[in-house]
Backbone as CSV, one residue per row, in Angstrom:
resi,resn,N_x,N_y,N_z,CA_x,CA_y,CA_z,C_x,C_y,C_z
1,UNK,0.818,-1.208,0.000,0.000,0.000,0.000,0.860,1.270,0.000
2,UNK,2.224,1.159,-0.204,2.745,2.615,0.194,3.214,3.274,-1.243
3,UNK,2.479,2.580,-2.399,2.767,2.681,-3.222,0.989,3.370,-4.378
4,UNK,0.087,2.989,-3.442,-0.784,3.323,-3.344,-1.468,4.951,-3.379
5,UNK,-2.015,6.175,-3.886,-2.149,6.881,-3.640,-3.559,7.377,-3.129
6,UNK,-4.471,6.928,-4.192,-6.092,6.739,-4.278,-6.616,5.813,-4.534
7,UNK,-7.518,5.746,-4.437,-8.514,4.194,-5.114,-10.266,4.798,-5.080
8,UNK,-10.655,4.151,-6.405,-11.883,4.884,-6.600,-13.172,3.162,-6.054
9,UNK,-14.262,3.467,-5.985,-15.039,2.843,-5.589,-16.660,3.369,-6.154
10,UNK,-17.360,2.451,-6.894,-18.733,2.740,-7.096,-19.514,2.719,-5.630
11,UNK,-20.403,3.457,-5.522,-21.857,3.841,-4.606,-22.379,2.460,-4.671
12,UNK,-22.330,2.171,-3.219,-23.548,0.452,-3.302,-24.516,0.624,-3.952
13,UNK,-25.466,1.753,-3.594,-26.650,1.918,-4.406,-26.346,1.781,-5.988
14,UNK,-25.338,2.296,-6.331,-25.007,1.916,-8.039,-25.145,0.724,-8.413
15,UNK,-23.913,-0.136,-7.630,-23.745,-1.244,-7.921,-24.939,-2.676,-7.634
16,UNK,-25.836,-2.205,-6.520,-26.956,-3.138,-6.552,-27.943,-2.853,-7.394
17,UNK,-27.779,-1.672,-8.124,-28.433,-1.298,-9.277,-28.414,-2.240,-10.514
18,UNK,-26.914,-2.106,-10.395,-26.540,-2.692,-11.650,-26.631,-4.346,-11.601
19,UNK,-26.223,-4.980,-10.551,-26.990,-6.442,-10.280,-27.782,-6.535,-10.874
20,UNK,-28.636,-5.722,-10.305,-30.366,-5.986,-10.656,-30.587,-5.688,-12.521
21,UNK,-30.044,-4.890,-12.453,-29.986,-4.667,-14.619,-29.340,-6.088,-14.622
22,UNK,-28.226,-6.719,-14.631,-28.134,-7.641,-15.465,-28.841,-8.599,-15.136
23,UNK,-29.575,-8.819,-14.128,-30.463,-9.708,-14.232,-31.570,-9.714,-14.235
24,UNK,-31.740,-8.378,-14.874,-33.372,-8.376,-15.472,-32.865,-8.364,-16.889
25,UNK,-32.162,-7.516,-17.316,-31.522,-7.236,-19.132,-30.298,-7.882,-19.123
26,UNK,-29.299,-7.503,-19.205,-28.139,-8.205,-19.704,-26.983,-7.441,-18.693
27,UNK,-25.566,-8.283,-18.692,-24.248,-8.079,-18.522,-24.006,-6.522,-19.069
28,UNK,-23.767,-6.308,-20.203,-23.730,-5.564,-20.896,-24.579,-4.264,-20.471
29,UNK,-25.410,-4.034,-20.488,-26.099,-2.905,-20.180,-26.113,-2.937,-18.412
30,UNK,-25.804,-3.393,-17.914,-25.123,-3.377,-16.325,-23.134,-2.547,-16.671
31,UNK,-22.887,-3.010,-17.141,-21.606,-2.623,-17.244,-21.444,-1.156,-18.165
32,UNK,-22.850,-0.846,-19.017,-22.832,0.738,-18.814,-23.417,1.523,-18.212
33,UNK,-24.200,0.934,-17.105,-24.989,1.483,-16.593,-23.557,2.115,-15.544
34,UNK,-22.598,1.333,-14.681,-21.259,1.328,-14.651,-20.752,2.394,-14.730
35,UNK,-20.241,1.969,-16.016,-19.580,3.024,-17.120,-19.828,4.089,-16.731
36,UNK,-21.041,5.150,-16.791,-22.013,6.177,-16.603,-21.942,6.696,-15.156
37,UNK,-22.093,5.665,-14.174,-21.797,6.319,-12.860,-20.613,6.635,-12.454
38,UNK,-20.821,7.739,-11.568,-19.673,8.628,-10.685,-18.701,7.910,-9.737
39,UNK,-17.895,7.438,-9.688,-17.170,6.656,-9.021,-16.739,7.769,-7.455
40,UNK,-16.446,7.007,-6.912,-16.279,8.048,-5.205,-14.972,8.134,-4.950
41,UNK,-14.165,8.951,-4.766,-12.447,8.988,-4.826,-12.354,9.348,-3.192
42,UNK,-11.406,7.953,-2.584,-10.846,8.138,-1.235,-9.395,7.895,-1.691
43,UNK,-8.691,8.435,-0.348,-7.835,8.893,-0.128,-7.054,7.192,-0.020
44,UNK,-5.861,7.022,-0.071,-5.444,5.422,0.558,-5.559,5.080,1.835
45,UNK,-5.757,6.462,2.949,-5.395,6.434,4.093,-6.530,5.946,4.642
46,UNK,-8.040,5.556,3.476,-9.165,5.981,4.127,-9.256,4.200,3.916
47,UNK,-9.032,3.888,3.699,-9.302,2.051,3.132,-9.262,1.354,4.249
48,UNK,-8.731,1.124,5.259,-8.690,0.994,6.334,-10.343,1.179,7.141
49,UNK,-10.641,2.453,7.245,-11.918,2.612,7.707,-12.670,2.232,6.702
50,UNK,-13.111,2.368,5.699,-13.880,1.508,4.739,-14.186,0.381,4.854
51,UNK,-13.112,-0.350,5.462,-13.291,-1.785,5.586,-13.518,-2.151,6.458
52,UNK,-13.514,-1.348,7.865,-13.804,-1.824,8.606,-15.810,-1.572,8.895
53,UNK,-15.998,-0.532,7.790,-17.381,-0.052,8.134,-18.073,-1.370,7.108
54,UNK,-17.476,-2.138,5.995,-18.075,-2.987,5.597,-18.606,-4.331,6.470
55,UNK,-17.673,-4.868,7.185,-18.301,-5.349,8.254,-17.432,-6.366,8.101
């Protein structure tokens, strides 16, 4: 990690979004639905607490 600076991460709400598209429509239109969303930019320092709030 010290090599590490940022790391980006999709919004759960995005990503259970996009679950749910490919398995109502397709892979494909999940992966632009993706594409299209805003990704969330933390810091490296923050990954640590991230993970620990995932559980």
């Amino acid at each position: 990690m010290t090599r590490v600076a940022s790391f980006h991460l999709d919004e759960d709400v995005v990503w259970q979004e996009a679950v749910h598209l490919a398995q109502e429509s397709s892979s494909s239109a999940a992966e632009d639905y993706l594409g299209a969303s805003d990704l969330l930019w933390y810091d490296s320092s923050e990954l640590d607490q991230l993970l620990g709030e995932a559980g």
